[in-house]
C-alpha atoms as one frame of an Amber mdcrd trajectory, in Angstrom:
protein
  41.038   9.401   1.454  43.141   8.658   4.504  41.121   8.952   8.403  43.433
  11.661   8.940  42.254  14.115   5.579  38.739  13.041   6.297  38.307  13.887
   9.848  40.012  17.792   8.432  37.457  18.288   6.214  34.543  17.180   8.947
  31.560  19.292   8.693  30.178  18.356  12.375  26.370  20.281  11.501  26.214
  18.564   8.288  27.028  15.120   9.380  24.009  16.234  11.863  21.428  16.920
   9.522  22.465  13.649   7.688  22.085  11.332  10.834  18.470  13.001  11.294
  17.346  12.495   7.352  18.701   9.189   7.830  17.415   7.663  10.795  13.971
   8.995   9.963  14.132   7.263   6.672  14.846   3.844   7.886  12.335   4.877
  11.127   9.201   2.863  11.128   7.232   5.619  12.802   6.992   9.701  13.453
   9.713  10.043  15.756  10.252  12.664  18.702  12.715  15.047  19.158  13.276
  13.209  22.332  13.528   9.890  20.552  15.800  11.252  17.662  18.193  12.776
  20.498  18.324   9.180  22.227  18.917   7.419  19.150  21.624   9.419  17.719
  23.097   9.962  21.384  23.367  13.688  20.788  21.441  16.243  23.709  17.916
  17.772  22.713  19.452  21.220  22.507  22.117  20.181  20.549  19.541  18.904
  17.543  16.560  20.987  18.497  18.028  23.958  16.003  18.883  21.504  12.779
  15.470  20.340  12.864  13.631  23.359  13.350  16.228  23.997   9.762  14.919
  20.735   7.966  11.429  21.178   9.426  11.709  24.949   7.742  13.166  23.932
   4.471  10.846  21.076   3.842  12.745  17.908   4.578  11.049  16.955   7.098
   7.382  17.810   8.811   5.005  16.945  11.722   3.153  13.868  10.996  -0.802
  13.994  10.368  -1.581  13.564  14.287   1.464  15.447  15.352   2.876  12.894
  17.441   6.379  13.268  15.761   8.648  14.072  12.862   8.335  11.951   9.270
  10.491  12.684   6.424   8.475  14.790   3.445   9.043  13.599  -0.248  11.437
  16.382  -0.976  14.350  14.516  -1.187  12.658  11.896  -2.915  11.459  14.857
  -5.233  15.140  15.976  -6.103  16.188  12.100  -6.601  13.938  11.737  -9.530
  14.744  15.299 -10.929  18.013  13.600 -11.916  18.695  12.618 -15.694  18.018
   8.663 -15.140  14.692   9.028 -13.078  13.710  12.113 -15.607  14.075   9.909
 -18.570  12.188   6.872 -17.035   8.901   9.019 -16.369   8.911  10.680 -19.570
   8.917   7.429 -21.413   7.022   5.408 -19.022   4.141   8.070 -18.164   2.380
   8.090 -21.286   2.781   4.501 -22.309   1.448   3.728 -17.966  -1.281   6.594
 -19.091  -2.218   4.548 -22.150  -2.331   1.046 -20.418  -4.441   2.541 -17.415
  -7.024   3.623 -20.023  -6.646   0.544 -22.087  -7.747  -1.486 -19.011  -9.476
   0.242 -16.580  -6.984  -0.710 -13.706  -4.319   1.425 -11.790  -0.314   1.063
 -12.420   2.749   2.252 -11.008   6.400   1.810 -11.547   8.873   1.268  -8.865
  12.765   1.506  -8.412  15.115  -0.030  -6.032  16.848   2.227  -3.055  19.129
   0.532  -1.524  16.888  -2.704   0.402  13.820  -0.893  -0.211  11.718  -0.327
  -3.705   9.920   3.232  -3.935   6.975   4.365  -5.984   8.175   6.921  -8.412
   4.957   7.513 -10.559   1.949   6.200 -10.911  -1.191   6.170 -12.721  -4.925
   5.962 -11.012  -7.640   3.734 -12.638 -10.097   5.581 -14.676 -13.613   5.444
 -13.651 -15.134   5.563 -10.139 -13.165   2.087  -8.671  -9.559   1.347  -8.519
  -6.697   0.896  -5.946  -3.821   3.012  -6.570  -0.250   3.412  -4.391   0.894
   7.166  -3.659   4.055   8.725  -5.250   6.943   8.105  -2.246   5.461   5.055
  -1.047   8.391   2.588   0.149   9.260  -1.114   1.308  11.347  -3.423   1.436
  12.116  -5.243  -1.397  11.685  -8.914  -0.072   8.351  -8.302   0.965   7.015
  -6.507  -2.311   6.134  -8.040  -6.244   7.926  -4.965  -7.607  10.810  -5.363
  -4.885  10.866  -9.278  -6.503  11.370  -8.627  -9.731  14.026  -5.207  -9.237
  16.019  -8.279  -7.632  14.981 -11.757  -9.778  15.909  -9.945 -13.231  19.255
  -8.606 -12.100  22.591  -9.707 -13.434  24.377 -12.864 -11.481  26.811 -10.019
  -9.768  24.176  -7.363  -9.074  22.114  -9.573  -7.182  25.412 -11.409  -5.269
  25.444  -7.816  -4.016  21.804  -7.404  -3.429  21.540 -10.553  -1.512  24.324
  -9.521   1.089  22.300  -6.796   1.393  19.081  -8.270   2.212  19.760 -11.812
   3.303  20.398 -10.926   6.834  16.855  -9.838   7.328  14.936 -12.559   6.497
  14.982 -16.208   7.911  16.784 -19.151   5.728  12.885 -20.215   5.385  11.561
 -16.864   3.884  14.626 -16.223   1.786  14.438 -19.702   0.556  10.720 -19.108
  -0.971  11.998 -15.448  -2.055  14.718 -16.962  -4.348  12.338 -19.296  -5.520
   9.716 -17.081  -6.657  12.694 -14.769  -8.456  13.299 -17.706 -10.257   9.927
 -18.405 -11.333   9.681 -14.719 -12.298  12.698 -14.871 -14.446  11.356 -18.200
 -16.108   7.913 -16.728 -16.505   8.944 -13.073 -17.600   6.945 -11.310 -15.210
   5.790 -12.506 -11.648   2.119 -12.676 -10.384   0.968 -12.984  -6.404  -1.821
 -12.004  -4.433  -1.424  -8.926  -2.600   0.167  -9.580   0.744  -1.391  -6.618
   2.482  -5.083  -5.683   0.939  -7.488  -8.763   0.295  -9.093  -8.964  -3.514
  -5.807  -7.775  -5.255  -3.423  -9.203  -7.419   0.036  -7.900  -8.237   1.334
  -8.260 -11.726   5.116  -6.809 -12.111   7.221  -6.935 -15.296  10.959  -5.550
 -15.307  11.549  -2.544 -17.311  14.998  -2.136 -19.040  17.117  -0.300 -20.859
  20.774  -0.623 -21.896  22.377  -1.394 -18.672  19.732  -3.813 -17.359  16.948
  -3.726 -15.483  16.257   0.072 -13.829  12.113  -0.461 -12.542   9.510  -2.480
 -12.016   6.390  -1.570 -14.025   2.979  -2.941 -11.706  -0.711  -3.009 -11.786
  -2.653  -3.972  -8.535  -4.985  -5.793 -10.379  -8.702  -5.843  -9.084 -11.725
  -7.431 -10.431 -14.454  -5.858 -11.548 -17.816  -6.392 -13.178 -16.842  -6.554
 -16.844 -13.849  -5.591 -16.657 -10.407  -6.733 -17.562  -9.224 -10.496 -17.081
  -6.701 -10.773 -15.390  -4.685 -12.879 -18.239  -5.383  -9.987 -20.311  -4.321
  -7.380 -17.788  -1.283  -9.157 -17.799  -0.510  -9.295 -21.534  -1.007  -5.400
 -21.531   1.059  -5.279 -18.673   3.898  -7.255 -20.239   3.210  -5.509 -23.689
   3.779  -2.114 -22.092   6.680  -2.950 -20.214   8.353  -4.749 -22.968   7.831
  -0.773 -24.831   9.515   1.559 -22.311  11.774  -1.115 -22.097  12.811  -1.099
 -26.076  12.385   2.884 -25.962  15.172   3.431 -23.064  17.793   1.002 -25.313
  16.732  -2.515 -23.723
């Protein structure tokens, strides 16, 4: 479409709402009104009605301590409502169900959005311990096990594109060890680290596939505990689950 037929079918309170949905979702923190208005260089007044809107539909909401907007999970709700997402949890839920049971640890399977992986189900650890990651949860995916292996198990030209996209925020050091562990992943079939943000647990991620390639990362945060699982044998489960959704969705 040419500038010219694009700017005639501008919708200037649309393109609004967008530039609020999307600078909250790349925002770090609950953002003011005030802040949103500097950001997107538009007057208080001028937004002050469109969020009131989103704030009244559910798209966004006051954080916990009030101190500014956050984006709810309704968006992310109507993402996964689609056909592709729909047909990944109703394969994967019962088979995660199983595997939680099987060994008494949490899981949770994660796709990519655009530099970022997000939580789209998971499945709590039986029993009175366990560490589990909420539904909507989101980062990016150099800095993740799940975001790792959404990127190591990609096709040559997928990732080419991926690593445009998230090169430029890492330093040559920190990609360097990135690419190396994707390749170790791919070599070993799954990859394994220690959790970079909560001491005593272990991330084990496999890629889940289907007939396109690979679509989510299946993941147990792995924690010991008194005669419990190994975690060798938390990872065989893992990998044996994984490798099921995977041959149920066509991969």
């Amino acid at each position: 479409m040419s500038d010219k037929a694009a700017s005639k079918y501008r919708a200037p309170a649309l393109e609004k709402g967008l530039d609020v949905l999307e600078l909250l979702a790349t925002a770090k923190s609950p953002m003011t009104l005030s802040q949103i208005s500097t950001r997107l260089e538009r007057s208080v007044s001028e937004l002050f009605r469109m969020v009131q809107v989103l704030e009244s539909r559910g798209y966004v909401g006051l954080s916990a301590n009030g101190d500014g907007f956050d984006l709810t999970n309704k968006l992310f709700s109507l993402g996964i409502s689609r056909g592709p997402s729909q047909n990944l949890l109703a394969t994967a839920l019962p088979m995660m169900q199983a595997l939680s049971e099987e060994t008494r640890q949490a899981c949770h399977i994660a796709i990519a959005s655009d530099d970022r992986m997000v939580v789209i189900a998971r499945i709590e650890a039986p029993g009175d311990l366990g560490f589990s990651v909420r539904v909507g949860y989101q980062r990016p995916l150099a800095q993740t096990t799940s975001g790792l292996v959404l990127y190591a198990f990609q096709k040559a030209k997928i990732r080419d594109q991926w690593r445009k996209l998230l090169r430029p925020g890492l330093t040559d050091e920190a990609w360097e060890t990135f690419e190396a562990h994707a390749e170790q992943a791919v070599d070993q079939g799954h990859y394994t680290a220690a959790s970079g943000y909560i001491d005593g647990i272990t991330d084990i991620s496999c890629p889940v596939i289907n007939d396109v390639g690979v679509i989510a990362a299946l993941t147990m945060p792995w924690i010991h505990v008194e005669d419990g699982i190994s975690l060798e044998e938390a990872l065989s489960r893992l990998k044996d689950s994984a490798r099921a959704i995977s041959k149920t969705l066509g991969g």
